[in-house]
C-alpha positions in Angstrom: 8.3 10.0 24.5 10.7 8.9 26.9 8.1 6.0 28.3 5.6 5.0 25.9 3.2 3.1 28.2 2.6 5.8 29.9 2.6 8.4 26.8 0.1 5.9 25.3 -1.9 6.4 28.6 -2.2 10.1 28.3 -3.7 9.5 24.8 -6.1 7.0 26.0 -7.3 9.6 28.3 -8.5 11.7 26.2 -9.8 9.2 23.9 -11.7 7.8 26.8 -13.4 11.1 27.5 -15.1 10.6 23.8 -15.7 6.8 23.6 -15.5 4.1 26.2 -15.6 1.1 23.4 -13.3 -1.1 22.1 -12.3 -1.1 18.4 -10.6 -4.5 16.8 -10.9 -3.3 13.4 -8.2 -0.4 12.6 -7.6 2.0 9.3 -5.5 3.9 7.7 -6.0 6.3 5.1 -3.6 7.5 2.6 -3.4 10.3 0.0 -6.3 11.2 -1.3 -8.1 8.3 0.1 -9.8 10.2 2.9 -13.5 10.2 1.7 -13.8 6.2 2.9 -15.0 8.1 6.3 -18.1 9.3 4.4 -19.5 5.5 4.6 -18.5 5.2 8.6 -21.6 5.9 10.9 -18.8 8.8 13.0 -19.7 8.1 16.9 -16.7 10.6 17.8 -13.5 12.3 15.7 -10.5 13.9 17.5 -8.4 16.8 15.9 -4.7 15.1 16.1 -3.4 18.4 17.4 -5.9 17.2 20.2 -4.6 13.9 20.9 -1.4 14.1 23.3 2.0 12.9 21.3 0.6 12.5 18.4 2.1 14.3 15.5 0.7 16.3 12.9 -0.4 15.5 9.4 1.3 18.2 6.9 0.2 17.0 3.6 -2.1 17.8 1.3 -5.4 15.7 1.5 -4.3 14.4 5.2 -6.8 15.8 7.4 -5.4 14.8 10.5 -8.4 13.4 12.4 -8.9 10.2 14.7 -11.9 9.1 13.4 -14.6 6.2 15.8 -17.7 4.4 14.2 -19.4 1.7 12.6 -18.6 0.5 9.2 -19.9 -3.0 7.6 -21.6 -3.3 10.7 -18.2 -3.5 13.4 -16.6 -0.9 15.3 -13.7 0.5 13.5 -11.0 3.1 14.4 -9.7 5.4 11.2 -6.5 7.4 10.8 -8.0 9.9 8.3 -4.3 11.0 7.1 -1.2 9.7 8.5 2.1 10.3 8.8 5.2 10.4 6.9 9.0 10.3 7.4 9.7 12.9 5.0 7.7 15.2 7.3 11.0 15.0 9.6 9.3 12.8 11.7 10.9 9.5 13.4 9.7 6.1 12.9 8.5 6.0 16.4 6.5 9.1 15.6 4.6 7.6 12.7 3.7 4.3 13.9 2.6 5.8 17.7 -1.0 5.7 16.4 -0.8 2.4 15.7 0.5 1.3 18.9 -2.4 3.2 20.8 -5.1 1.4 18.2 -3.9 -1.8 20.1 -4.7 -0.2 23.3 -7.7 0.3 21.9 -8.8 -3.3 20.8 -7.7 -3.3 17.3 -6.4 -6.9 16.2 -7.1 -6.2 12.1 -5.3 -3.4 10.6 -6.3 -2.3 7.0 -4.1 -0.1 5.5 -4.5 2.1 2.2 -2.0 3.8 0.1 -1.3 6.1 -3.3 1.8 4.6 -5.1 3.5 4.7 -8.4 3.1 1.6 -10.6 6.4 0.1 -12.4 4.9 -3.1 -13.5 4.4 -2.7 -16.9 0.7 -4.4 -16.8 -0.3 -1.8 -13.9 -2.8 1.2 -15.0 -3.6 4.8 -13.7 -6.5 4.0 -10.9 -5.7 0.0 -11.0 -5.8 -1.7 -7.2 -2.7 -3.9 -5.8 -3.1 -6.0 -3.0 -0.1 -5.9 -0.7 1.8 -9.7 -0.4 5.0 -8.7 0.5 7.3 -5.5 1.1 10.7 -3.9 1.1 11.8 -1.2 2.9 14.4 0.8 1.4 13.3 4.2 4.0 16.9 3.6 5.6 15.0 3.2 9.7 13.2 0.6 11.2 10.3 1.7 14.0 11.7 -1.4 16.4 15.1 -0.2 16.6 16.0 0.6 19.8 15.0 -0.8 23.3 12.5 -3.5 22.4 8.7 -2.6 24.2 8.4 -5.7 25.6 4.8 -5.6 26.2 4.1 -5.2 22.9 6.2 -7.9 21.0 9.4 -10.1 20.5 12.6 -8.5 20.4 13.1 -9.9 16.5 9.4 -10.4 15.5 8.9 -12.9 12.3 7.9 -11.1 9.0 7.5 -14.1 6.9 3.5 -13.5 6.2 3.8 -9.4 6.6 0.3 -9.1 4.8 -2.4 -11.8 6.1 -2.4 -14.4 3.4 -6.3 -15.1 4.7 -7.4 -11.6 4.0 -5.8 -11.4 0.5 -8.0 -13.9 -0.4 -11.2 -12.8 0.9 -10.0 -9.2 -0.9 -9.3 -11.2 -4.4 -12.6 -12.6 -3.9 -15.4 -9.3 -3.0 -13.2 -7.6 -5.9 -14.2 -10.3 -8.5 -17.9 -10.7 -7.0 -17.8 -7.1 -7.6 -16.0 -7.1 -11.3 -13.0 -4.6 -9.9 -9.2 -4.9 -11.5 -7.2 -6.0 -8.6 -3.5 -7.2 -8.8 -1.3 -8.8 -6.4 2.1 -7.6 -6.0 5.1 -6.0 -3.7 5.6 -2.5 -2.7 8.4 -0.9 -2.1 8.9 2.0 0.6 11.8 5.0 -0.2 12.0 8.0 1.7 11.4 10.7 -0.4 9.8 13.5 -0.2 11.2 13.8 -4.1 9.5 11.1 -7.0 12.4 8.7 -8.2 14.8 9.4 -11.3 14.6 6.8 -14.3 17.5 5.0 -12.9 16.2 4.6 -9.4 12.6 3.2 -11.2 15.1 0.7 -13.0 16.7 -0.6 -10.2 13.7 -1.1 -7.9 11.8 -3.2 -10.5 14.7 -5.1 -10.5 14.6 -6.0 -7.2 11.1 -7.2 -7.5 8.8 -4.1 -6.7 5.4 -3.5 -8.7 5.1 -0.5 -7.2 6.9 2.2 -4.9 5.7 4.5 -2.5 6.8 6.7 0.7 5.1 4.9 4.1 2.9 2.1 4.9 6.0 -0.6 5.6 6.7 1.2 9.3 3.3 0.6 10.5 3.0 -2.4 9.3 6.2 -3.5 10.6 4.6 -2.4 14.0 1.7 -4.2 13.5 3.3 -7.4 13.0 5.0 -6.8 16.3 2.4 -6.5 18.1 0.5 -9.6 16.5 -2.2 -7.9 14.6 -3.5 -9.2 10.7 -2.7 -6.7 8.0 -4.2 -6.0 4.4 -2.6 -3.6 2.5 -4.4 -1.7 -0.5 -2.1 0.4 -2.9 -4.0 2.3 -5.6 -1.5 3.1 -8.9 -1.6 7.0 -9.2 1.3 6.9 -11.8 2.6 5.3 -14.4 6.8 5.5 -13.4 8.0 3.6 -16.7 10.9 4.5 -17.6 11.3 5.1 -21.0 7.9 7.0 -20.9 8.6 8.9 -17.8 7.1 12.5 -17.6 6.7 15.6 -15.1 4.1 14.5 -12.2 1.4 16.6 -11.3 0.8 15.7 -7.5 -2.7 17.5 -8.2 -3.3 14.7 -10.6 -2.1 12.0 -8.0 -4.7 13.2 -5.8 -7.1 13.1 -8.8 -6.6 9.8 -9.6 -7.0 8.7 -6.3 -9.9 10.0 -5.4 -11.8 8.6 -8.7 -10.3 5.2 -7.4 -11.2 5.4 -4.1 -14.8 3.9 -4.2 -13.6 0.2 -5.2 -11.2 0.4 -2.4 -13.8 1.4 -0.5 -16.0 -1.4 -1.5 -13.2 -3.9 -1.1 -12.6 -2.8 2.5 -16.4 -2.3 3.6 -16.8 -6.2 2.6 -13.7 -7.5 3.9 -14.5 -5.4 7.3 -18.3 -7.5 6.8 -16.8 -10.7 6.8 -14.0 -10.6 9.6 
């Protein structure tokens, strides 16, 4: 993508040919949390392969579909999979979508993830409400010539996720009696799970939990202006004097027996913007 207005045009114009609305509400859904699209009213979905420079979703439980509808009663946009840079791809890559959801309208991005709990209070299908971040993934999605159009060359970070929607998210989970915790996640590159050591030293630095994407598009979406809320769910216990083999089917497992209080959560937040 050598320009990417006018990359992020030749998307539009395909997008166009299957919906003519505007979307301010924008989702992403991570491992395992796919099935979120079952409660959207789907006016259209686009194949990624069909969508000009966008890449391709390569793990398991990414489906790899744009997906357009109602949910909660607004118009919402949904990545149903997303992408990853231990897929090979570059930051630019992975955080494209979210540049053309702003084309689109979107100025509230909700964000969902599978991570690995290292606070010692955090359980196996527990919810943690993104307040802050670190990104240890080695690459930043703004490095490089600065897209004007889009945002600031050095774009303020100091409220990452919206302090206004972590709130309204504390409060439909207790309405609702669901588990939630507040905390910071931590992004590494992966593909590979962390050693004990490597768990150690990232709780020590003030992560509850750790995973492998979400901090590049949200970075993104802070340059560009929009409101985030970020959702981990805890698909692993990484403790480190209890550590033990992962099964990623289990991650997946856990996930998706989780994924209906997120779903809740986000279906009322969506309600009350």
């Amino acid at each position: 993508m050598t320009n990417l207005s006018s990359s992020i045009s030749q998307t539009l114009e395909v997008i166009r040919k299957k919906t003519d609305k505007n979307y301010s509400i924008g989702i992403i859904l991570g491992t395992g949390l796919g099935g979120l699209v079952n409660d959207i009213e789907v006016e259209a979905e686009i194949d990624y392969r069909d969508l000009p420079h966008f890449a391709l979703s390569t793990v398991e439980s990414h489906s790899g579909k744009l997906i357009f509808g109602r949910l909660g009663g607004r118009d919402v946009v949904a990545m149903q999979g997303r992408f990853h840079y231990y897929e090979g791809y570059s930051m630019k890559q992975i955080t494209y979508p979210i540049r053309v959801m702003k084309k689109l309208g979107v100025n509230t991005l909700l964000i969902s993830n599978a991570c690995g709990g290292m606070n010692p209070v955090y359980s196996n299908g527990d919810i943690m409400i993104m307040t802050d971040h670190i990104n240890l993934l080695g690459d930043n999605p703004l490095i490089g010539k600065n897209e004007d159009e889009f945002g600031p060359r050095f774009p303020d970070m100091s409220e990452p996720y919206c302090k206004e929607l972590i709130k309204m998210a504390e409060e439909i989970a207790l309405q609702n009696n669901i588990k939630v915790h507040r905390g910071v996640y931590v992004a590494v590159a992966g593909p590979n799970l962390e050693t004990r050591a490597e768990y150690i030293f990232l709780r020590s630095i003030g992560a509850d939990v750790v995973g492998m994407s979400t901090v590049p598009e949200n970075i993104v979406a802070n340059h560009m202006g929009m409101k985030v809320l970020g959702l981990s769910i805890v698909t692993d216990e990484c403790f480190p004097d209890s550590l033990k083999p992962v099964d990623v089917a289990e991650i997946i497992n856990t996930a998706m027996k989780a994924e209906p209080k997120m779903t809740l959560i986000m279906r009322e937040v969506i309600k009350r913007l």
